[in-house]
N, C-alpha and C positions, 0 to 999 in steps of 0.2 A: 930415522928408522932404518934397521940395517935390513939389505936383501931377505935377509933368509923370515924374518915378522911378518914383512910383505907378502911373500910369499902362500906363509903360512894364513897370513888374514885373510887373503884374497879366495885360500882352499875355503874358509868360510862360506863365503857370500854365492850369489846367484849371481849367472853370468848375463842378464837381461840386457838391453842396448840404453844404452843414457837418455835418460829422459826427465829434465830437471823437474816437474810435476808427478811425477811418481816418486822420486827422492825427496820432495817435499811432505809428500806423504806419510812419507816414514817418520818423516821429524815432528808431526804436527800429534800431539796426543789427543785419542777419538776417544768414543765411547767403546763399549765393550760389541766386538764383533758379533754377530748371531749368525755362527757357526755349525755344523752340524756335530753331533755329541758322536758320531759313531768314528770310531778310534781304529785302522786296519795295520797292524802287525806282521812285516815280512820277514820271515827266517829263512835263509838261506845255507844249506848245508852245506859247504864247499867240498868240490872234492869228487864229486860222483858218487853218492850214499849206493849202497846198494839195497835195492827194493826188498828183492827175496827173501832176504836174511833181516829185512825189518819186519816186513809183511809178512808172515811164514806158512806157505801152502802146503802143510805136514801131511796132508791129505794125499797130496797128488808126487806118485810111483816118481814121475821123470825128477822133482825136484832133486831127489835121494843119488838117483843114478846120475846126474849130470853133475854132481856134486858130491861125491862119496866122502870127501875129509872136512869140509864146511858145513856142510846142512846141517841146518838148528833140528834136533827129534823136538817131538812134541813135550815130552817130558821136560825138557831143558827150555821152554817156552812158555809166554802169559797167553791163557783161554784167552779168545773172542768171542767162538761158536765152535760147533763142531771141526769144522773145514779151515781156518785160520787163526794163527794164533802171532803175539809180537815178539820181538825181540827180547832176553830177559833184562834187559837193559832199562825197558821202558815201562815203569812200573807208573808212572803218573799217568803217562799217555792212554795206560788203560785203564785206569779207576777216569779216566775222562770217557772214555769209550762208555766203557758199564752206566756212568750217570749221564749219558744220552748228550756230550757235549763235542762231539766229536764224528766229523765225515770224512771218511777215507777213503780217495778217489785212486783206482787204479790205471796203468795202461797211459800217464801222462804224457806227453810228447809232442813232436810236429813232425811235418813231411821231410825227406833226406835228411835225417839226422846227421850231426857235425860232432864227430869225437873227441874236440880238442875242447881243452875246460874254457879256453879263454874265446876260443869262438862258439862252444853253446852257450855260455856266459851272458856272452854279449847278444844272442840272440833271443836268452829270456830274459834279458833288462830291458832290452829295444823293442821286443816284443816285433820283429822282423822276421822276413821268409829267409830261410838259409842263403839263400841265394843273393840278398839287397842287404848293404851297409847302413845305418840308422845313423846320426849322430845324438839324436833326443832318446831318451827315457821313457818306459811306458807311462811310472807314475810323474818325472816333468813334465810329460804330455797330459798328465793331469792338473798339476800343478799351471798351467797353458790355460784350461779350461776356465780357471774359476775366476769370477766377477773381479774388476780391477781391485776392491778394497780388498780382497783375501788374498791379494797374490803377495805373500810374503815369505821370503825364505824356511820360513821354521813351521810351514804347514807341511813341511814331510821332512824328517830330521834322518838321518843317515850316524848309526852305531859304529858303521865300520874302521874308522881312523881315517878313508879319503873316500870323496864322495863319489859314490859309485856311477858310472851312466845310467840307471836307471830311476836318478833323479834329476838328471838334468833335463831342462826342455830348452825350447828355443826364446824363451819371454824370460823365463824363471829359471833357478835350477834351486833344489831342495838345499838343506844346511847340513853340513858335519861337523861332529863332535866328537875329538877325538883325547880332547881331556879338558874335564871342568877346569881344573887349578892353574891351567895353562889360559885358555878362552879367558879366564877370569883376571890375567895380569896383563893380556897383550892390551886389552878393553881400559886398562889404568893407566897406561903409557901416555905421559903427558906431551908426548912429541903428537901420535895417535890421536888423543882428544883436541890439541890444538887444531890439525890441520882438519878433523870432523868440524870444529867451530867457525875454521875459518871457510867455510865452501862459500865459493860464488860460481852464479852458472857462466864458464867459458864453454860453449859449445864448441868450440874449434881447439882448444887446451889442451892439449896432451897430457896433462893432469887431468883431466874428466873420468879416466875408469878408475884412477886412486880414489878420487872424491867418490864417485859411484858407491863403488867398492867399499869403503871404510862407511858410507851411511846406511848402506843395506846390511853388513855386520855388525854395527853397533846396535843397530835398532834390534836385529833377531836375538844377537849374544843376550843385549841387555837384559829383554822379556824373557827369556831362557833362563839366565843365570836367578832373574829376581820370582822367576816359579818355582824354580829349585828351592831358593829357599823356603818358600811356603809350605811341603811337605816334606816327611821327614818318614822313610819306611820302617818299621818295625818288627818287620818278619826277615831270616834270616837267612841268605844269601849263599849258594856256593862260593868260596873267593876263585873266582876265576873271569875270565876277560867277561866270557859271556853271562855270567854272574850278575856281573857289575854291570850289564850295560842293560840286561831285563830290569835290575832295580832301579835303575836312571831314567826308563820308561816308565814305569810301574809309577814312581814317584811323578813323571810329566802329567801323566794321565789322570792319578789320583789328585794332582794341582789343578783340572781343572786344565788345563793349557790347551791353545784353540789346535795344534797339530792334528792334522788328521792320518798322518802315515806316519809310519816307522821301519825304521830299515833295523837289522842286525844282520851278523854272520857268525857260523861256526865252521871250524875247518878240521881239518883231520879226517876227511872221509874218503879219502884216493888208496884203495885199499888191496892195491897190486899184490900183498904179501902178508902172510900171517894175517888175513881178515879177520877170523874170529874175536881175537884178542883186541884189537884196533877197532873193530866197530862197537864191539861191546863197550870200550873206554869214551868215546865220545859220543855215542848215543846217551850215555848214563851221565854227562856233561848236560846234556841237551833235558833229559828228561827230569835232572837234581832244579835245573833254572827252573826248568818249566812248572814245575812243581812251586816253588816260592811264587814266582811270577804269577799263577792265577789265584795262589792263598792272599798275595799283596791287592789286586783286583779286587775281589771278590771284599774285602774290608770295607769298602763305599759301595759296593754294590755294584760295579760299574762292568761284572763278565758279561754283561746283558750286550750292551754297546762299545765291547770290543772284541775282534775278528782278527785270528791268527791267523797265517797261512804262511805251512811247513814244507818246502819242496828243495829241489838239489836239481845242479843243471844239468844231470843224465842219470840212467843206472847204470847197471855193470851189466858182461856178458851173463847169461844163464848159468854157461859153463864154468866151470872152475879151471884157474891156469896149473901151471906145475909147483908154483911158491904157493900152493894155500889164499889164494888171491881169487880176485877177477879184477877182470880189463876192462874198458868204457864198454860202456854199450850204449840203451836208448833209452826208450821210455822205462817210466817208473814214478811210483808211491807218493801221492802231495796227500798233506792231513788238513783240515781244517778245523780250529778250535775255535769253540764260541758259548756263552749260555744262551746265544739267541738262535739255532741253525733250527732251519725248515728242515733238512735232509739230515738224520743223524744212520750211523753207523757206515755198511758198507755201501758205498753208491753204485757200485758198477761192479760188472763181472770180475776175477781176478783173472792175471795174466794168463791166455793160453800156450802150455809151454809146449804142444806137439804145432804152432804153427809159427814159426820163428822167421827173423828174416837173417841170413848170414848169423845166426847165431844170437839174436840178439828179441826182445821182445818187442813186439807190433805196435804204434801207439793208437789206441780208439779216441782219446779225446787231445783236441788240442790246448797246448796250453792256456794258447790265446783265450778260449772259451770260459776258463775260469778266471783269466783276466776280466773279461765282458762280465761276466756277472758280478765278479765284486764291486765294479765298477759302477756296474747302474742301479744293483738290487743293496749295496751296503753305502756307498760312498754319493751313490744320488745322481752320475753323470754319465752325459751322452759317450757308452764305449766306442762308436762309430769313428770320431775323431780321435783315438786313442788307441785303439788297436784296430781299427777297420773292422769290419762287415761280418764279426765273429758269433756265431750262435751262441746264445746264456742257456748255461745250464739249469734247469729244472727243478724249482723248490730246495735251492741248498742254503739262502740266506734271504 
């Protein structure tokens, strides 16, 4: 097996500590797990989405003036109510709204916001104060919690091509998939399959995290690959990355597969210049998935017991720059999709744009907080070891 397979296998797997009794585990065929059915959907919008121009407060004087060459008019927008309206971009996101499946939380954020993508980033995967470094994951810290028999790679699966830190924990870390037909040859490699057959536990073996390694991928790839083929989607698909990788869920979920997370990404939301045109193109990326995505659901019934949650690791300034653009700014717009939410439409006040900080908007809830409740009101677990000591939001699932 040359470097660069190992490499790639090893992105697979969890980075847990050697423990010949849990790698036995893997190997030994059980009954069917009794799992929880409720299925949580993370979409991450890379990029810093900007809020305002998703969310459009056509109502309110300042949005116009602080913004004279961007602001979306009303007319050029999808109702919600009187006072806001969406992007015209997002034409599913609001036939979700109208049919009551949809809560959209304003004012998202935490304390000292960090304007750099790759350190707010890292501080809503870690689900950490600006201030402290994380090495684990909010949802690996989930993946941490759960009874020894469920702790398997492929309860939270990662779309992105490499496994993001917010699947990694310190027991476990989630699995990436970053191409079926690839996953599906390295798994056939008869070099690969020997050295899986031939494990013996050397605890002191410096072959121990190959062996690790290679039995905790084969066991997740395996179950993965052999759900895939089980279901077979029939509704049709943007071709595009993010396309492809809703259907590749759509089809885990509708298989039945015990996963209970999912990771995706979309990018193209850093929108320094020529905003208009740029956010319109990849919101309408986001909204064509999203659209197939909950018609493919909705086929077995299953919008009931699955929980999207759409957010981006900042907004943008208020203001508008000189390119037609804006610049990082802070809080800002998470949606959640579901046929099952307690809280539908708008949950919280919209941004106040006469009280700003340096330019930038205020955040009233932390993020952390909607962590916490997905956590214990959807997914069944104690957020306290997970994101610490964070107040749950109020009737949202």
């Amino acid at each position: 097996m040359n470097r660069r397979k190992f490499i790639y296998t090893s992105s697979l797997a969890t980075g847990s500590v050697f423990i010949p009794s849990f790698l036995k585990a893997f190997e030994t065929p059980s009954a069917k797990l009794a799992v929880s059915n409720k299925k949580l959907v993370v979409m991450q919008l890379s990029g810093g989405n900007d809020g305002l121009n998703t969310l459009v407060p056509f109502r309110n004087d300042l949005y116009y003036s602080l913004r004279p060459d961007i602001a979306l008019k009303r007319s050029e927008t999808l109702l919600l109510n009187d006072d806001i309206s969406l992007n015209p971009a997002l034409s599913e996101f609001r036939n979700l709204y109208d049919e009551g499946h949809m809560c959209i939380l304003n004012n998202i954020g935490y304390p000292n916001p960090d304007y750099s993508h790759f350190r707010s980033m890292d501080i809503w995967q870690t689900a950490s104060a600006t201030n402290t470094i994380e090495t684990t994951g909010w949802i690996g810290r989930y993946l941490d919690q759960l009874p020894d028999h469920l702790k398997k790679p492929h309860m939270a699966i990662d779309f992105s091509r490499t496994l993001n830190t917010a699947l990694k924990g310190s027991e476990i870390n989630g699995f990436s998939i970053p191409d079926y037909g690839l996953m599906s040859s390295l798994l056939s490699n008869k070099l690969l399959r020997k050295k899986k057959a031939n494990f013996h536990d050397h605890h002191n073996d410096s072959n121990s995290y190959l062996h690790k390694t290679l039995s905790e991928t084969f066991s997740s790839a395996d179950y993965i690959l052999e759900k895939n083929k089980s279901f077979r989607s029939k509704i049709t698909y943007p071709n595009n990355v993010l396309g492809k990788d809703l259907k590749n869920i759509a089809e885990l979920i509708n298989a039945n597969t015990d996963t209970n997370v999912y990771y995706v990404s979309a990018a193209g939301f850093d929108t320094h210049a020529n905003q208009l045109k740029q956010q319109y193109r990849y919101l309408k990326i986001v909204d064509e998935a999203m659209d197939a995505f909950i018609k493919d659901i909705k086929t077995n019934n299953l919008f009931n017991d699955v929980l999207i949650m759409v957010f981006s690791e900042f907004g943008r300034r208020v203001a508008q720059n000189a390119s037609n653009g804006t610049d990082h700014g802070a809080a800002n717009v998470l949606f959640l999709i579901s046929g099952a939410l307690k809280s539908k439409g708008i949950y919280n006040p919209l941004p106040d744009l006469t009280n700003l900080i340096d330019g930038n908007l205020k955040y009233t809830i932390d993020f952390k907080s909607v962590y916490a409740t997905i956590l214990s009101k959807w997914l069944s677990t104690d957020p306290s070891k997970i994101v610490g000591n964070w107040n749950q939001l109020a009737n949202i699932v």
